[in-house]
PDB file of N, CA, C and O in Angstrom:
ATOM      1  N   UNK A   1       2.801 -12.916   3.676  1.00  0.00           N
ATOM      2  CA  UNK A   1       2.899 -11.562   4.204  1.00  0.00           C
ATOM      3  C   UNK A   1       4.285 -11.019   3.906  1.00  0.00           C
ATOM      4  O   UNK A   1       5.324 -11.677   3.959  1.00  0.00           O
ATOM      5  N   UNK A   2       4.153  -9.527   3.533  1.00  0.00           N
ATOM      6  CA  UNK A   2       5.669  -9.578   3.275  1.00  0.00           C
ATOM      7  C   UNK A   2       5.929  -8.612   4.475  1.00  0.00           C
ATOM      8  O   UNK A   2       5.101  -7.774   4.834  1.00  0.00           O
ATOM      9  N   UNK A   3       7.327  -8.822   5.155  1.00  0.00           N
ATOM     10  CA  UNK A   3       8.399  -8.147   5.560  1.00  0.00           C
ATOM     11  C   UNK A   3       9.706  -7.695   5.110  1.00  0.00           C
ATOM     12  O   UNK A   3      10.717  -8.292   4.739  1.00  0.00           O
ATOM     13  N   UNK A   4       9.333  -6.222   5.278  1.00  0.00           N
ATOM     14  CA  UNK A   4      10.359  -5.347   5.041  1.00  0.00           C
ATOM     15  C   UNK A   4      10.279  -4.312   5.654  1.00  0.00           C
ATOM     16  O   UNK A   4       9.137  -3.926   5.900  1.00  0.00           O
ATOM     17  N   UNK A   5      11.335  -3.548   6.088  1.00  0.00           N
ATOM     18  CA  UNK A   5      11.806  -2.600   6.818  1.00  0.00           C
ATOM     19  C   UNK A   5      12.403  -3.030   8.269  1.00  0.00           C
ATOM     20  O   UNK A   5      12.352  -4.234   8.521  1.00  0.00           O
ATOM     21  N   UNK A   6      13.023  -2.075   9.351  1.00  0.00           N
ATOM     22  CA  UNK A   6      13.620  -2.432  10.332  1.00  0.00           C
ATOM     23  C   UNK A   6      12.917  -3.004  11.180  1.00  0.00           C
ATOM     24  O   UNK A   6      11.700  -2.829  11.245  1.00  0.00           O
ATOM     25  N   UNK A   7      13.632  -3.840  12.027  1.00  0.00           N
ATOM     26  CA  UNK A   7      13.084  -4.597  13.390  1.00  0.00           C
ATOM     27  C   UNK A   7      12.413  -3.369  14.002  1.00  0.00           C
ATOM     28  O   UNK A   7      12.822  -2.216  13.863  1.00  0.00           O
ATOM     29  N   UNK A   8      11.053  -3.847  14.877  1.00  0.00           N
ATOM     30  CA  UNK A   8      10.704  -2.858  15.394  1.00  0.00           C
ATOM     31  C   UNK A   8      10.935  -2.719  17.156  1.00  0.00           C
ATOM     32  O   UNK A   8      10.306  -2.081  18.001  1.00  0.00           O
ATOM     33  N   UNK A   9      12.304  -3.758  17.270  1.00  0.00           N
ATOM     34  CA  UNK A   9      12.802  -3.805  19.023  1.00  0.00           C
ATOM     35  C   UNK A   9      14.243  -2.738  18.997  1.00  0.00           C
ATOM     36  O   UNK A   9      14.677  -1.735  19.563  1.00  0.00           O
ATOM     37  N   UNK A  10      14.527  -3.487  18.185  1.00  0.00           N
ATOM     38  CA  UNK A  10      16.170  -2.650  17.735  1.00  0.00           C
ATOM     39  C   UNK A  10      16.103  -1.511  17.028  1.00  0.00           C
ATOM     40  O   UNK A  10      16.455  -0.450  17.542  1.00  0.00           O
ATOM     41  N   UNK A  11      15.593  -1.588  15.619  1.00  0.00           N
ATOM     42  CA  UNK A  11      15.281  -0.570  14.930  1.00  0.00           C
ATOM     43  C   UNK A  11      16.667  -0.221  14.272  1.00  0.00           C
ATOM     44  O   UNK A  11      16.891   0.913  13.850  1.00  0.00           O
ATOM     45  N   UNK A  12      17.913  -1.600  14.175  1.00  0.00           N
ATOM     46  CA  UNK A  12      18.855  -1.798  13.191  1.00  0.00           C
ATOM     47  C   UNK A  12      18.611  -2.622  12.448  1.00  0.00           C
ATOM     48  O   UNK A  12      18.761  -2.408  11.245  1.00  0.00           O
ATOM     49  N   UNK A  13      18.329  -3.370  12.735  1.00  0.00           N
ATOM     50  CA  UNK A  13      18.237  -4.899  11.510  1.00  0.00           C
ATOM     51  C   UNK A  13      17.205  -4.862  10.694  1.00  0.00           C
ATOM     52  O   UNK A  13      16.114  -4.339  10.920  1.00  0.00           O
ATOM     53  N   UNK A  14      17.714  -5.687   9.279  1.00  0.00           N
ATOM     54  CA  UNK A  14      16.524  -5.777   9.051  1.00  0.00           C
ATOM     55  C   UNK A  14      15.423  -6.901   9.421  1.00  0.00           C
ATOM     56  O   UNK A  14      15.716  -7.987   9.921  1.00  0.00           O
ATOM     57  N   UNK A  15      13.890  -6.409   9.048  1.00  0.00           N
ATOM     58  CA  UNK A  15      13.169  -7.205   9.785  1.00  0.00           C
ATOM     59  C   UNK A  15      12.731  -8.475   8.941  1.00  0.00           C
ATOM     60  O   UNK A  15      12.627  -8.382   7.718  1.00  0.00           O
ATOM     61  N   UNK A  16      12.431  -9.873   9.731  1.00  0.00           N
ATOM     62  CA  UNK A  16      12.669 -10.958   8.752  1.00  0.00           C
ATOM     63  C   UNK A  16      11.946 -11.924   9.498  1.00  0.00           C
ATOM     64  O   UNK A  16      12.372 -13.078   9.565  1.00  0.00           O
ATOM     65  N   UNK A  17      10.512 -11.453  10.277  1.00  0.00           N
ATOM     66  CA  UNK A  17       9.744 -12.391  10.881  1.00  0.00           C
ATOM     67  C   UNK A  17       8.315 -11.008  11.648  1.00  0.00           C
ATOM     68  O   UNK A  17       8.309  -9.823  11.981  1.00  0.00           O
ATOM     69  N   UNK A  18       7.603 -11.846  11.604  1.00  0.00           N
ATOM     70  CA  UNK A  18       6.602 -10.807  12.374  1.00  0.00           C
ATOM     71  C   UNK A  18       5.744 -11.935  13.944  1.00  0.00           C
ATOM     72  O   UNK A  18       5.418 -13.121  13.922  1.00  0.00           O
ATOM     73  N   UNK A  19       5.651 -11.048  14.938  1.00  0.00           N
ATOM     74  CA  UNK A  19       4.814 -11.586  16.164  1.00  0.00           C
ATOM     75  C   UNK A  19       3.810 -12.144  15.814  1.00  0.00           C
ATOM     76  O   UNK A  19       2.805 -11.518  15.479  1.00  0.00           O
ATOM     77  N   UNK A  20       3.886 -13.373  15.824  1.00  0.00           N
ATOM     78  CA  UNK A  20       2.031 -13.505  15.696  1.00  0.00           C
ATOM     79  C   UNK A  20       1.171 -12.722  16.815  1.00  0.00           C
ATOM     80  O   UNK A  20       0.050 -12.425  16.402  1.00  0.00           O
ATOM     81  N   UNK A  21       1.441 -12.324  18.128  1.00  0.00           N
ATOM     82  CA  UNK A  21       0.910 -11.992  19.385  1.00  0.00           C
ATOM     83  C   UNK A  21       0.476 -10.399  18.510  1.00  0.00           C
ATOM     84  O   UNK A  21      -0.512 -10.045  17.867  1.00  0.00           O
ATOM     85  N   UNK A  22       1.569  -9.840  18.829  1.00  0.00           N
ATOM     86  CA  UNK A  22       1.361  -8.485  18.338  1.00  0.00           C
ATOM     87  C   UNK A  22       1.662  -7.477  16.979  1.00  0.00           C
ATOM     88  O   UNK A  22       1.420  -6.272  16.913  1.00  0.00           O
ATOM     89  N   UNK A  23       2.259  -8.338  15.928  1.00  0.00           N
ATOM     90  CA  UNK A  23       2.589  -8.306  14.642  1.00  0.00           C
ATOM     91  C   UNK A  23       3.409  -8.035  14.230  1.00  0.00           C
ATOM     92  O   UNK A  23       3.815  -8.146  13.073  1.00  0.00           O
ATOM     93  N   UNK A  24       3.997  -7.450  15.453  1.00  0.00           N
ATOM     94  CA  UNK A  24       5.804  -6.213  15.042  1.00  0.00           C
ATOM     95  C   UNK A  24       6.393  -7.321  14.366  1.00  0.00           C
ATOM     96  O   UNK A  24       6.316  -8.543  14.485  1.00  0.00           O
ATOM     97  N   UNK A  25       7.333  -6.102  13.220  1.00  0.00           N
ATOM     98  CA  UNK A  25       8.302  -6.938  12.474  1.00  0.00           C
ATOM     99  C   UNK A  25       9.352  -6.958  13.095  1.00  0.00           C
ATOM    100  O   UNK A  25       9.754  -5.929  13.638  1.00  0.00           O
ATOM    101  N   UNK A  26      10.294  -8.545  13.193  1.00  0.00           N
ATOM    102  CA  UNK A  26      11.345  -8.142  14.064  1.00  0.00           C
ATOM    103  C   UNK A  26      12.432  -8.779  13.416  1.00  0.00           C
ATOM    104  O   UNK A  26      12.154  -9.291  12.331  1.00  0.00           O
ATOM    105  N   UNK A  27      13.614  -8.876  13.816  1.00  0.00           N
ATOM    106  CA  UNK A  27      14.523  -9.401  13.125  1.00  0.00           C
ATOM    107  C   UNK A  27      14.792 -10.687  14.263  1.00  0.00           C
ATOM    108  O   UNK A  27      14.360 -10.959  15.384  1.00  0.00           O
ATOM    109  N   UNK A  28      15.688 -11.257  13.370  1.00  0.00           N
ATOM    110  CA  UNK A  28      15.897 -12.981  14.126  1.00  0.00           C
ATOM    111  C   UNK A  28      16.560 -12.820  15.868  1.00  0.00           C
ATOM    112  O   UNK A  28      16.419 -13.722  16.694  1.00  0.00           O
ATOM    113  N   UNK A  29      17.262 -11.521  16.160  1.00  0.00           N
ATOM    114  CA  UNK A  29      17.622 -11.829  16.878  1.00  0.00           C
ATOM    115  C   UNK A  29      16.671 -11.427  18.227  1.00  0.00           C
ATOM    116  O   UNK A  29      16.882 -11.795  19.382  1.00  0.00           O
ATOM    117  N   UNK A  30      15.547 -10.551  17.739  1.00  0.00           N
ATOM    118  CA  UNK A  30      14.296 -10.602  18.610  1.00  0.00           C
ATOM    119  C   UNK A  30      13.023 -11.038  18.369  1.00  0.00           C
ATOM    120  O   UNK A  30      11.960 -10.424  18.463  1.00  0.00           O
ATOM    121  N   UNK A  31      13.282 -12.331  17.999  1.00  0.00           N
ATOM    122  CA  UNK A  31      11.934 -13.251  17.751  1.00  0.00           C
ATOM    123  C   UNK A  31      12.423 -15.012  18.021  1.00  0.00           C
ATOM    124  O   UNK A  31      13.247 -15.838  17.628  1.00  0.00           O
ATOM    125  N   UNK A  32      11.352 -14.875  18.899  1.00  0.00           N
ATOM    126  CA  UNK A  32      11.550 -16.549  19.405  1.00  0.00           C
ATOM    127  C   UNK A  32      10.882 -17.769  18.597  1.00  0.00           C
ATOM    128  O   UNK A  32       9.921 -18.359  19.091  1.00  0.00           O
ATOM    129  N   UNK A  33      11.272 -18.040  17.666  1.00  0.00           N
ATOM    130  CA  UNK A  33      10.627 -19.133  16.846  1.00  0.00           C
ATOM    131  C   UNK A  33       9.975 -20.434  17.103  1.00  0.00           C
ATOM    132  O   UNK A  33       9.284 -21.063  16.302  1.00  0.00           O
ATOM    133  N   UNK A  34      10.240 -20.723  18.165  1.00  0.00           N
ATOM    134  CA  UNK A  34       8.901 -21.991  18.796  1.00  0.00           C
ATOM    135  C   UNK A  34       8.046 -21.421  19.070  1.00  0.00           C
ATOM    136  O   UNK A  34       6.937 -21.957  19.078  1.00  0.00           O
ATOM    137  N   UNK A  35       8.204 -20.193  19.382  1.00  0.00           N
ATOM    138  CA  UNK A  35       6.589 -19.678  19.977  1.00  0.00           C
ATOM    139  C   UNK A  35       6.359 -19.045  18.963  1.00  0.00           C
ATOM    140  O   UNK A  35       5.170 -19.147  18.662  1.00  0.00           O
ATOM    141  N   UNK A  36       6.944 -18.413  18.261  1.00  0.00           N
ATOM    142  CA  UNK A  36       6.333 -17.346  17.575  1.00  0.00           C
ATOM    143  C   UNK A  36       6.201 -16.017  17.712  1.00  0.00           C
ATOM    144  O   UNK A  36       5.646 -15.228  16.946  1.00  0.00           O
ATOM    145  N   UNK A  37       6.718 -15.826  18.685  1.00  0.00           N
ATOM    146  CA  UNK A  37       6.637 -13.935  19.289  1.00  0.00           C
ATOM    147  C   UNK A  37       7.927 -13.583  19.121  1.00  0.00           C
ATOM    148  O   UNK A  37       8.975 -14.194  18.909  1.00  0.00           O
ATOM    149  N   UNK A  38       7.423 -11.784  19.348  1.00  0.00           N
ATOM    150  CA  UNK A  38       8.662 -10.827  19.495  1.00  0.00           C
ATOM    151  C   UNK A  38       9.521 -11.227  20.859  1.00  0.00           C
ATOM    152  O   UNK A  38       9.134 -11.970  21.761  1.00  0.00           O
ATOM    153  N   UNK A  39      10.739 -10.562  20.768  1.00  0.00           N
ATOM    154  CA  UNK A  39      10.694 -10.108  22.146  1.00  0.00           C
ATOM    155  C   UNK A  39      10.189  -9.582  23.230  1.00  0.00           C
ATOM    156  O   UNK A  39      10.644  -9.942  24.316  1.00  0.00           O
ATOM    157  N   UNK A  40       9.036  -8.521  23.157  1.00  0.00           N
ATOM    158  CA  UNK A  40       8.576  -7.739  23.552  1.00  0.00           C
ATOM    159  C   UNK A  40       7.438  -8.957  24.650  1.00  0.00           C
ATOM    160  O   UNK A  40       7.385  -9.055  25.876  1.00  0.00           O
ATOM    161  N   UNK A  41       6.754  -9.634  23.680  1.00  0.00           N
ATOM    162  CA  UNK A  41       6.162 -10.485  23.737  1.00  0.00           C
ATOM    163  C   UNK A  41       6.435 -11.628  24.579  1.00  0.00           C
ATOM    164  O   UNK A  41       5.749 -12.425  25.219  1.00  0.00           O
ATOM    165  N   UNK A  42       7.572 -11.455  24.381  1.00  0.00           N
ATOM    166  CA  UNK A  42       8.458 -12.634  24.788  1.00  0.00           C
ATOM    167  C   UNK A  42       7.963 -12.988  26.786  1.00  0.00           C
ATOM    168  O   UNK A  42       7.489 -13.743  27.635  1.00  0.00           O
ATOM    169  N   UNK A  43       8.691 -11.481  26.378  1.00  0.00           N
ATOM    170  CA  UNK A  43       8.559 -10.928  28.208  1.00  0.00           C
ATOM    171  C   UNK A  43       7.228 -11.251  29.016  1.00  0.00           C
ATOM    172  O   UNK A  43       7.008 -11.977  29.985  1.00  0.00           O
ATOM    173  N   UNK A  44       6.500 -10.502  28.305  1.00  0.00           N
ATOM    174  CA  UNK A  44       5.154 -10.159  28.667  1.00  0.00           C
ATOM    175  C   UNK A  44       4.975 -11.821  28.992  1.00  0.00           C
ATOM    176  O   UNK A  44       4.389 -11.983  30.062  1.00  0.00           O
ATOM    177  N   UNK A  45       5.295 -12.919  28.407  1.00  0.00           N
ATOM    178  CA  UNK A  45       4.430 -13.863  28.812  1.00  0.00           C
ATOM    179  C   UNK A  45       4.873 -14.699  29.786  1.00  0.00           C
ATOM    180  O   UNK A  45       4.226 -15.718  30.026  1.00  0.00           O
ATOM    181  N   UNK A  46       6.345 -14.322  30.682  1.00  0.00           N
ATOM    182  CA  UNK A  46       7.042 -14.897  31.641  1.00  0.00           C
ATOM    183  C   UNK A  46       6.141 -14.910  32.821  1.00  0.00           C
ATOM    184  O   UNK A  46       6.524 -15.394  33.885  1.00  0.00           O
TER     185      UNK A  46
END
């Protein structure tokens, strides 16, 4: 899959991973890599 364009939490960085949960592209510093989700995502599953 390719990624490109901005994170879609920040909407500075570029983006360099996508949610598996919800697909947004995000950049490293809002994506949790053991799980696999955004930030957004992140939350939602506390």
């Amino acid at each position: 899959m390719s990624r490109s364009g901005l994170c879609q939490v920040c909407e500075r960085a570029e983006a360099t991973a996508s949610c598996d949960r919800c697909g947004a592209l995000v950049c490293g510093d809002h994506y949790d890599r053991e799980r696999g989700v955004c930030a957004d995502c992140l939350a939602g599953l506390g």
